[in-house]
C-alpha positions as CSV (number, residue, x, y, z in Angstrom):
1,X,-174.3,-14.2,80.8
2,X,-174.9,-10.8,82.3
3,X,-174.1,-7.8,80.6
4,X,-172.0,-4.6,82.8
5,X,-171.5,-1.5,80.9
6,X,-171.2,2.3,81.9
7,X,-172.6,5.1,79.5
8,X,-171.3,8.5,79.0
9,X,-173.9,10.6,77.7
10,X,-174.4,14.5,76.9
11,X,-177.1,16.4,76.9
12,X,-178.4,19.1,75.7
13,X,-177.8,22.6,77.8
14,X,-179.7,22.8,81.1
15,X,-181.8,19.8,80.6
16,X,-179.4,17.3,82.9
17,X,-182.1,16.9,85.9
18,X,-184.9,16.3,83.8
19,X,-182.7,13.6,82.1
20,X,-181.3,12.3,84.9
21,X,-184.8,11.9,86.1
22,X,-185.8,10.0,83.5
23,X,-182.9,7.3,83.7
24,X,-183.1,6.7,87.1
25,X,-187.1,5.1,86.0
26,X,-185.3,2.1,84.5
27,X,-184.3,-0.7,86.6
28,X,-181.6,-1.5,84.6
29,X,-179.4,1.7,85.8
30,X,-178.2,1.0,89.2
31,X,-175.8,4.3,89.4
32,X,-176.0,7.7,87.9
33,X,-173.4,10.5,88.6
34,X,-173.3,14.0,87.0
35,X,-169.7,14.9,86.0
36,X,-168.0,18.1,84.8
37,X,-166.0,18.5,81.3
38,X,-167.3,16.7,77.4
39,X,-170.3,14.4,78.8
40,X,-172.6,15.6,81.3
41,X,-173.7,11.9,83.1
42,X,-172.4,8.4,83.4
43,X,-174.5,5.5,84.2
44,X,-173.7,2.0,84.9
45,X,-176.2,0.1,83.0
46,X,-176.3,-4.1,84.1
47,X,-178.5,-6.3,82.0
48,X,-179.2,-10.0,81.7
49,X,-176.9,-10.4,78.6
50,X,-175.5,-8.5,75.3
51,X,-178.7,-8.8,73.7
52,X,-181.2,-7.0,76.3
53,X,-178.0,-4.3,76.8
54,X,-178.3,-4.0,73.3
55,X,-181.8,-3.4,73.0
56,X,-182.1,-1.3,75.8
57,X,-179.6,1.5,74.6
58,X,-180.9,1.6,71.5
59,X,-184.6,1.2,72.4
60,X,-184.6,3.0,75.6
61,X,-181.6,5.4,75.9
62,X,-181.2,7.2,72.9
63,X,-184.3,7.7,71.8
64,X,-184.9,9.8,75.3
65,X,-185.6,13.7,74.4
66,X,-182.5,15.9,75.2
67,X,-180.3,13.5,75.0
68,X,-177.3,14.7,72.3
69,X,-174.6,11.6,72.1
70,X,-173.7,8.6,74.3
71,X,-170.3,6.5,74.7
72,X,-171.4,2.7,75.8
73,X,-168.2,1.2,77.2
74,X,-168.9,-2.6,77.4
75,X,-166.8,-4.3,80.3
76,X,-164.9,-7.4,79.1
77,X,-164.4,-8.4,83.2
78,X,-165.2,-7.8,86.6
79,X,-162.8,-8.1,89.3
């Protein structure tokens, strides 16, 4: 079953393009926004199923350089 989810992530100070940059290389981010206030970019990350969204925060996401904290909020539906 497919996998939605939407990341909030911070980063460290004045490093969001570079960041940004970086995300946008992976296939399985289809939109990236900057925002204002406690986290600096949301993503909505869709995967084949839990497992793969699973791996790929872990494996791929928070590993990336300049990257401080991340939120994964997991959708239950979609409408």
């Amino acid at each position: 079953m497919p996998a939605l989810a939407y990341m909030l992530i911070q980063v460290e100070h004045g490093t969001i393009d570079k960041v940004s940059q970086r995300l946008m290389k992976f296939k399985e981010i289809s939109d990236l926004h900057h925002l204002y206030g406690e986290f600096d970019i949301i993503v909505k990350v869709e995967t084949d199923n839990s497992a793969h969204l699973q791996d790929f925060v872990a494996n791929k996401i928070r590993p990336i350089k300049n990257i401080k904290s991340t939120q994964t909020l997991i959708t239950s539906d979609v409408f």
